[in-house]
Structure formats: C-alpha cells, structure tokens
C-alpha positions in Angstrom: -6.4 -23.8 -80.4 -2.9 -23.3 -81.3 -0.7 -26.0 -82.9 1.9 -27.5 -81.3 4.7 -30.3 -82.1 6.4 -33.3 -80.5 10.1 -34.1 -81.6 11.7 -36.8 -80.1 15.4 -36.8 -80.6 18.2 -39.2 -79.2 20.3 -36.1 -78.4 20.3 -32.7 -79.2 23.6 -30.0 -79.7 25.3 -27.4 -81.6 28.1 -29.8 -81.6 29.0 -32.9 -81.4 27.8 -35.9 -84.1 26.0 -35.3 -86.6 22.5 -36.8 -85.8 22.6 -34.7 -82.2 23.5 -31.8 -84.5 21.0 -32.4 -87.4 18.1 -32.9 -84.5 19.0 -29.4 -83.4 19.1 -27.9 -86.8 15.8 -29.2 -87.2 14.2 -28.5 -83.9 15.4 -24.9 -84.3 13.5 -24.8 -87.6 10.2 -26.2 -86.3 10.3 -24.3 -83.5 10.5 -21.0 -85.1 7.0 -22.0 -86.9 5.3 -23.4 -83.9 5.4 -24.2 -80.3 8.1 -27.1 -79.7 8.2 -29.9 -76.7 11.0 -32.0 -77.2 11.7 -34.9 -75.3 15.3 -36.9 -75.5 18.1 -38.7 -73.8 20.6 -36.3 -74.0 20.0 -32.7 -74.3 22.8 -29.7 -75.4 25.8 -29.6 -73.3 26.7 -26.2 -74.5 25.7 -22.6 -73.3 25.3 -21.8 -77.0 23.2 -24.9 -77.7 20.6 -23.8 -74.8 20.8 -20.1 -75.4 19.4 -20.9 -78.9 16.6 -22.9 -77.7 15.7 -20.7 -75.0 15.0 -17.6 -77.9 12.0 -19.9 -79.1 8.6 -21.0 -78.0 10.7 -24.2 -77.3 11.0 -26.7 -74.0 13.2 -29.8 -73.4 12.9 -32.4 -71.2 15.7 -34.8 -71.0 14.8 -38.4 -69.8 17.1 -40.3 -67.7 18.7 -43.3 -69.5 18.6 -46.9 -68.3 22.2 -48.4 -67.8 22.3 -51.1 -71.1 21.8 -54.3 -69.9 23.9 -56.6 -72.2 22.3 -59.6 -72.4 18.9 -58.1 -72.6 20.1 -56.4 -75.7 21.2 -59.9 -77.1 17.9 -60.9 -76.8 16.0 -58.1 -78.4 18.9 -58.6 -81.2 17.7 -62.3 -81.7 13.9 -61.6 -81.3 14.2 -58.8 -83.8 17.0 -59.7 -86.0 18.2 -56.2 -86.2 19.7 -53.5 -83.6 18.2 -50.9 -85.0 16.1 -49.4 -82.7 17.7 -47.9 -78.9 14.7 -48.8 -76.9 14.2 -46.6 -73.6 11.3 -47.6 -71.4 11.4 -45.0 -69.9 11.3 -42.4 -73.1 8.1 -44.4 -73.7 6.7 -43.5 -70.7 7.4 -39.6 -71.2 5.9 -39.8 -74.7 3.1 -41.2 -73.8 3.2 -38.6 -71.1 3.2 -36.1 -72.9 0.9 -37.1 -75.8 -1.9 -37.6 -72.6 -1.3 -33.9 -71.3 -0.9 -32.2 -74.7 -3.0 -32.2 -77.8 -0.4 -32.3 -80.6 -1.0 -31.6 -84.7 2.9 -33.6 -85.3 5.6 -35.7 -83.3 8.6 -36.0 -85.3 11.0 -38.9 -84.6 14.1 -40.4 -85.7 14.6 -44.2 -86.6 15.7 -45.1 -83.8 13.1 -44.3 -81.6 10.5 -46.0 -84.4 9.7 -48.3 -81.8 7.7 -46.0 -80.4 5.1 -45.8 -83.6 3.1 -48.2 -81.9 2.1 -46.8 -78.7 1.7 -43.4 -80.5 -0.8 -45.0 -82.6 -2.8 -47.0 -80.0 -2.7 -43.5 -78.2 -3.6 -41.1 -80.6 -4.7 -42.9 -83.7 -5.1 -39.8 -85.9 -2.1 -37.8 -84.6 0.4 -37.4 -87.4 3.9 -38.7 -87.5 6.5 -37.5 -89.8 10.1 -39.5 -89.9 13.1 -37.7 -89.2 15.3 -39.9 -91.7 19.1 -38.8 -91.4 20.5 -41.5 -93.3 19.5 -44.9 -95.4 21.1 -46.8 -92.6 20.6 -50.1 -94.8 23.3 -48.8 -97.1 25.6 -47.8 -94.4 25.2 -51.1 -92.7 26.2 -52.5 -96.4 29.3 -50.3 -96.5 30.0 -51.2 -92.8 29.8 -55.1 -94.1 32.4 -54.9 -97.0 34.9 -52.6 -94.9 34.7 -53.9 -91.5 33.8 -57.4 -91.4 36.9 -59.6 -92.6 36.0 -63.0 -91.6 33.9 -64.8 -94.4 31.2 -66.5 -92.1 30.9 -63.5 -89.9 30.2 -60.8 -93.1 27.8 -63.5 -94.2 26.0 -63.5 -91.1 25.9 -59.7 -91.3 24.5 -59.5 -94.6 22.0 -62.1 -93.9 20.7 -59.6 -90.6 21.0 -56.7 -93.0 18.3 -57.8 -94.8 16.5 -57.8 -92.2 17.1 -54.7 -91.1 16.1 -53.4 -94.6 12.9 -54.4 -94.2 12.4 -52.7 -91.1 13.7 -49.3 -92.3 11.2 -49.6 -95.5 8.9 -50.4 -93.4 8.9 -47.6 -91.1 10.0 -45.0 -94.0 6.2 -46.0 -95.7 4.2 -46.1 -92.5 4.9 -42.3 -91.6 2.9 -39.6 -92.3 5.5 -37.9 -93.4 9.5 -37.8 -93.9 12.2 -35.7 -93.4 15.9 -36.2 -95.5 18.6 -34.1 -95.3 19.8 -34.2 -99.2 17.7 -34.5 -102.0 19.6 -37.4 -102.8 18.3 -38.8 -99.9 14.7 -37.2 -100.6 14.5 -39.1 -104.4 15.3 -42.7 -102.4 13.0 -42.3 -99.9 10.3 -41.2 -102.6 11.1 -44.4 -104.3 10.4 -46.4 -100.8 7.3 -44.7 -100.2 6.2 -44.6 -103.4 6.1 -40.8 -104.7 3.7 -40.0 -102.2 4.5 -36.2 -102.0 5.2 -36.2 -98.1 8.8 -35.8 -98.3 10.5 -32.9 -97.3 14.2 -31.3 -97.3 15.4 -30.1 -94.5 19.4 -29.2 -95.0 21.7 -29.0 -92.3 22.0 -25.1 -91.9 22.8 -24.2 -88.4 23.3 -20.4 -86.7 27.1 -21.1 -85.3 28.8 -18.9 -84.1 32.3 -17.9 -85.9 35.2 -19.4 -83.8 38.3 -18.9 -86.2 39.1 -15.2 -87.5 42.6 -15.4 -87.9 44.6 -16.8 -91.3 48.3 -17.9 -91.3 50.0 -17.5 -94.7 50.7 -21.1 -94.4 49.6 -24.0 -93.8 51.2 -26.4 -91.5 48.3 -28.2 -88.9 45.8 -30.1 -90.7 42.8 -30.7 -88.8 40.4 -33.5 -88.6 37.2 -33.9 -86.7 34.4 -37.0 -86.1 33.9 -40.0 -84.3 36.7 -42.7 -85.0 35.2 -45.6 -84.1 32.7 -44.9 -87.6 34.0 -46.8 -90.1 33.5 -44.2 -93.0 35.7 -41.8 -90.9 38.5 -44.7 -89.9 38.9 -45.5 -93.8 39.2 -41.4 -94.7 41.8 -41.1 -92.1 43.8 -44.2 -92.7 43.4 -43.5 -96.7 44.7 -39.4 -96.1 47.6 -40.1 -94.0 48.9 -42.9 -96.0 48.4 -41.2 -99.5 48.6 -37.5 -98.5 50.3 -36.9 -95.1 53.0 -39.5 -94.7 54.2 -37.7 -98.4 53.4 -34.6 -97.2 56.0 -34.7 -94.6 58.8 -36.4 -96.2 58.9 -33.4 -98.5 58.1 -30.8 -95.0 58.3 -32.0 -91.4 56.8 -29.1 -90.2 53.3 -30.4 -90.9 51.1 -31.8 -88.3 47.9 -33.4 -88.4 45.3 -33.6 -85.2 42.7 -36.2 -85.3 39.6 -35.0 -82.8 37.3 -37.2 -81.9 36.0 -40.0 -79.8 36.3 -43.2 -79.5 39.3 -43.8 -81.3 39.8 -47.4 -83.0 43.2 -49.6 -82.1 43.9 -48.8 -86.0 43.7 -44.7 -85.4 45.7 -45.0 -82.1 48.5 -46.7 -83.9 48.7 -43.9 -86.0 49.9 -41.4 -83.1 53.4 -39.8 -83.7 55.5 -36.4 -83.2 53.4 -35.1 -86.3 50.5 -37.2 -85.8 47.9 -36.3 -82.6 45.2 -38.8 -81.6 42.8 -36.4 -79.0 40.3 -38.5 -78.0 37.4 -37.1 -76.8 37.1 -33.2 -76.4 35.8 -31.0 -74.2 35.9 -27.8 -76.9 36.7 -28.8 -80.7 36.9 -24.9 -81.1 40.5 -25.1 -79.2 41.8 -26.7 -82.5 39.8 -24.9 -84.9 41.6 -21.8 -84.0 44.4 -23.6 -83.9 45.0 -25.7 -86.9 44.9 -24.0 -90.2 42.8 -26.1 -93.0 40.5 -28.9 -92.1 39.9 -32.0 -93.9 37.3 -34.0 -94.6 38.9 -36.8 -97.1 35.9 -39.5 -96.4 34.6 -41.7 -99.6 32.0 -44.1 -97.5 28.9 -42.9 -95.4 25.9 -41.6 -96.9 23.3 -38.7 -95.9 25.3 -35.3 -95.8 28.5 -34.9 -93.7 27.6 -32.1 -91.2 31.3 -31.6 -90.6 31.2 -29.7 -93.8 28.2 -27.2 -92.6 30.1 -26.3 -89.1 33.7 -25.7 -90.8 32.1 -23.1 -92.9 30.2 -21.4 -89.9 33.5 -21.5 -87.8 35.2 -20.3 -90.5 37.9 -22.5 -91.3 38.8 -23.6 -94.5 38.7 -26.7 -95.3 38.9 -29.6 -98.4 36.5 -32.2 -99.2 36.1 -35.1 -100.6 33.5 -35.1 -103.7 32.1 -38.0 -102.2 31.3 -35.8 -99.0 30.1 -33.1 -101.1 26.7 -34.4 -101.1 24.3 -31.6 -100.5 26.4 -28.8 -100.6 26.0 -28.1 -104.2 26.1 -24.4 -104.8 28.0 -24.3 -101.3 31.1 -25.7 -100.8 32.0 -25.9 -104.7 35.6 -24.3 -103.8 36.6 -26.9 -101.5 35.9 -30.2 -103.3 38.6 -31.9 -104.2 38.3 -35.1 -106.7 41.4 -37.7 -105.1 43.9 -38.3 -102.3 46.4 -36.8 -105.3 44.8 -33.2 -105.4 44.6 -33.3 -101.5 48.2 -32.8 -101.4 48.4 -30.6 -103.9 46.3 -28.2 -102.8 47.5 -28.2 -99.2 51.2 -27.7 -101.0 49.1 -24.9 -102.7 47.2 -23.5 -99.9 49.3 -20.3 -99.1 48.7 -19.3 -102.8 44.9 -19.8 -102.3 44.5 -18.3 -98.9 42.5 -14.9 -100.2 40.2 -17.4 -102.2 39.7 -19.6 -99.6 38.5 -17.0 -97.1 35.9 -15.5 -100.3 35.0 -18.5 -100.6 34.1 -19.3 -96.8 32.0 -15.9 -96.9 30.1 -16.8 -100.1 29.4 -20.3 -98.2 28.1 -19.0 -95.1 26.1 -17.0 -97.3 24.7 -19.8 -99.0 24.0 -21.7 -95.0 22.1 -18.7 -94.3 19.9 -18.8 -97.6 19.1 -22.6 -96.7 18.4 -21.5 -93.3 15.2 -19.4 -94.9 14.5 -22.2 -96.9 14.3 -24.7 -94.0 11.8 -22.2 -92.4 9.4 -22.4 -95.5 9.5 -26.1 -95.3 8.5 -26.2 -92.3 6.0 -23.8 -92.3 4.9 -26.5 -95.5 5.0 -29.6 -93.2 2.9 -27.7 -90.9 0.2 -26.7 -93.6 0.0 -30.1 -94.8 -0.5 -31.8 -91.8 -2.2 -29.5 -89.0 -6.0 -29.9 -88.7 -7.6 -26.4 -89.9 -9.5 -25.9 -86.5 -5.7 -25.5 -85.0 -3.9 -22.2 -85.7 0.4 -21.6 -86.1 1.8 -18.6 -84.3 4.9 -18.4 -87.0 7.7 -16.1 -86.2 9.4 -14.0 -89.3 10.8 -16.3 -91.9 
C-alpha cells in the first residue's frame, strides 16, 4: 500500500501572511515525496498558488468556516484560559472524515488546530502526528505583553493567562510524534521542550516564486514595506523606521516615498499617512508595488520564527534591507542585506545608487541559496517520512 499524508493548515498561499505561506512551502515539499490530502479554511486565492499544487500528487479541500460567535469564544477563553487554539467544528468533522476513508502513515498540523489531537487519537490511536510549529507563540505573546499592553492591571492579567498558554504550547510540542520549525533556532528550543528526542525537523521557508521585478532605477526614491499592521512586531518596525530613518530621510530629499502594504492597519499606522507616506490597506496584488517601489524594508526587532517577507523579496527580486534581528534563518542567504540599526538604514538607502550592481549579485546569489534549501527541504521530508511510515507502506518520491 502506498503512503499517504494528512496536513491540516489554517490557510494555504503563495502570498499573503506568513503561516498561510509557510503551510504552502511545506505542503509543496511533502507533496513532492508522497501523496498529499490537505484539508483547511482557506485555501490559495492565486492562479499561481493552485497551478503549483495541481503539478503534484496533491488535493485540497477547503472547509467552510462558521461565522465567530463572540460570546461563545469568551467562554472557551475562560474555560481554557488561553485563545490559542481556532476551533472549527466543522474541520473536525472533515478530519475525522477523512481519517475514516483514508489510511494515512502522517497528519501534520499547526498549533492552532491542536485541538484536534484528541479525536485523532481516539480515532486512530497509532497514526502518527508531527507538529507544524511556526513560531514559540509563548514568546511572542511575552513580546505582545511588554509592547502592547499599557495599563498595569491589564498586562498583569495577560501575563498571568500567558502562563497558561505556555503550558499548553509545551504540552502539545512534547505530545507529537514529531515537530516541524522553521529555523534552527527554533529547532534547538523546541529540542529543549521535548527533551532531545531526535524528532525535530527543519523545514526552511524556500518557496518556487515567480520573479515579479526585473527592472532597477539608479536610484532610490519609494521604499516599500509589506505585512500585516495590526502585528505588533510589524507596528513597532514601522513606527521605529519612519521616525528614525524616513522622517530624516526626507528633510534632507522630499522626493522619497514610503508605501506601507498590508492589512489591517492600526489607528497608530493610519496616522502616519501623508504626501510621502501611503497607508494601502489591504491588497489585491502586492506585486503592483514590488515593481513599483525600488528597495524594500524590513526594519522589525520583535517577532520570532523567521520573517518570510525576507524569502519572497528575494524570489521577486527586489532588494531589500533587514534588520539583524529579522535575519534569523537566512544565514548564508541574505548576509548582504542585514543591516545592524535604524542609523545604517539611512545610510545605506542614502547609499543605494552606489550599491545597486551589488545588490542585484547579491539577490542572484540569494535565490541561489532559496533554491539549495529547496533540495534540502525535500530530503527532510523524505527523512520525516522514513522515520515515521510503517515498512509494509511504500513512498512514490518524485526527483529530489
């Protein structure tokens, strides 16, 4: 019998926020190894996104989602003392579905759909599960704590739930078969968690996008920006760069203008709107203002996990800067575009013009570097597989 794999994903694009993206990174991988059945809430939007899929031994079925009812999520929030799962009824029924009509070697699921561990189990007690883990959400939620919460009883409040949502995360990190992280920063404190039990695996976020921007002014007047702005991590970036870099930037040149794409903008983003400054919003195509702008930034400190921003300016081909704190897992990729403080921000956008013909090497050694990782993801997965698929079920793997 051939082996075959469940992956549950909230939602699942080429573009878009990162977890969607990192699900289809992964789901791409997996399903170049072995027959794929994934199930989510939202499934890719774009032609590209489905064009990919449709190339591999690969189906998705995309549940409908339940309008949330507020106060039944206040009460779950009480019961549980955390938010961290987004429980669909009615994904549980299509898992359970599908686990009833298919005889599967792996599901893979995210955090938030841990909820689901149970019924898995009940259903198919020896059925292995292997955590998708995109972040250490107990660390964001401790960032989120000191940077969004101002009112003393209120942050204490927060941290008193956090710890409760710790326990949950550890909890679910150590009961799967198996884990997934996306750095090997990530990898090492997850180890830790489930103490060095040698079913971790790297998966970094490598995906096949297409290039968008092929064209390179000598200078370098629109600045770029892209992610959601009602994440704190990305609020604090953008607040810090256009008070420390931009602002300056134009008193010395008013020619310079800086586009903030993305959803959900907070009332402290919106405020920010001016003749230089441009609050989008929502997008239908962020590729408009990759061809338009000429050097994107990417000047957050907070957040942890790897910023997949980084991964699709290199594929699209525009250059771009980046934080060393948003650096992580790019080592031996984006080298070139790391910059240290808000200070050398400015002064290599003053000096981009000078640096344009090593900014575009560097872009092709990058994309490079995406498509080694891309090989590597495959041999992982083709490792995942090996450890965990029974030996009386075969994989039918495609060329590494």
């Amino acid at each position: 019998m051939a082996a075959k794999l469940l992956y549950i994903a909230l939602r699942i694009d080429i573009t878009g926020d990162g977890a969607s993206m990192y699900a289809m990174n992964n789901v791409l991988t997996f399903a170049s190894q072995v027959p794929t059945d994934v199930l989510t809430l939202q499934g890719p939007r774009t032609a590209y996104g489905q064009e990919l899929l449709s190339k591999l031994p690969c189906s998705i079925e995309e549940v409908q989602v339940e309008p949330i009812h507020p106060t039944r999520e206040r009460i779950r929030l009480l019961q549980r003392g955390h938010n961290i799962f987004r429980e669909s009824p009615a994904l549980r029924r299509a898992v359970i579905k599908k686990l009833q009509q298919n005889d599967y070697a792996i599901v893979i699921l995210e955090l938030y759909s841990a909820y689901l561990l149970p019924a898995i189990r009940r259903l198919r007690p020896t059925i292995n599960i292997v955590l998708n883990q995109h972040n250490y959400e107990y660390e964001n939620h401790l960032e989120y704590i000191q940077f969004r919460i101002a009112h003393p009883l209120k942050r204490k409040l927060y941290r008193l739930a956090n710890f409760r949502y710790r326990a949950v995360e550890h909890r679910v990190v150590r009961e799967a078969d198996g884990l997934i992280a996306i750095s090997e920063y990530d990898q090492q404190l997850f180890n830790k968690i489930r103490n060095n039990d040698q079913q971790s695996y790297l998966l970094s976020p490598a995906l096949p996008l297409k290039p968008v921007k092929d064209h390179y002014k000598q200078q370098c007047s629109h600045l770029l920006f892209i992610g959601m702005m009602d994440w704190y991590p990305n609020i604090q970036g953008v607040l810090h760069f256009v008070k420390d870099v931009f602002h300056p930037l134009i008193e010395q040149d008013p020619s310079y203008h800086f586009y903030i794409v993305g959803k959900n903008p907070v009332i402290e983003i919106q405020q920010l709107q001016s003749a230089n400054i441009h609050i989008t919003g929502a997008v239908e195509d962020i590729d408009v203002y990759i061809k338009q702008c000429d050097l994107m930034v990417v000047p957050v400190s907070l957040g942890g996990g790897v910023k997949i921003k980084v991964m699709e300016a290199i594929q699209k081909g525009i250059p771009l800067l980046v934080h060393q704190s948003s650096a992580q897992g790019y080592k031996g990729v984006a080298d070139y575009f790391v910059v240290n403080d808000m200070a050398e921000f400015k002064r290599r956008i003053i000096a981009y013009p000078q640096e344009i013909a090593n900014h575009i090497s560097a872009l092709a050694a990058a994309r490079s570097a995406l498509n080694d990782q891309m090989r590597n993801n495959k041999v992982t997965a083709a490792r995942v597989l090996a450890d965990f698929v029974p030996v009386k079920q075969t994989i039918n793997t495609t060329r590494l």
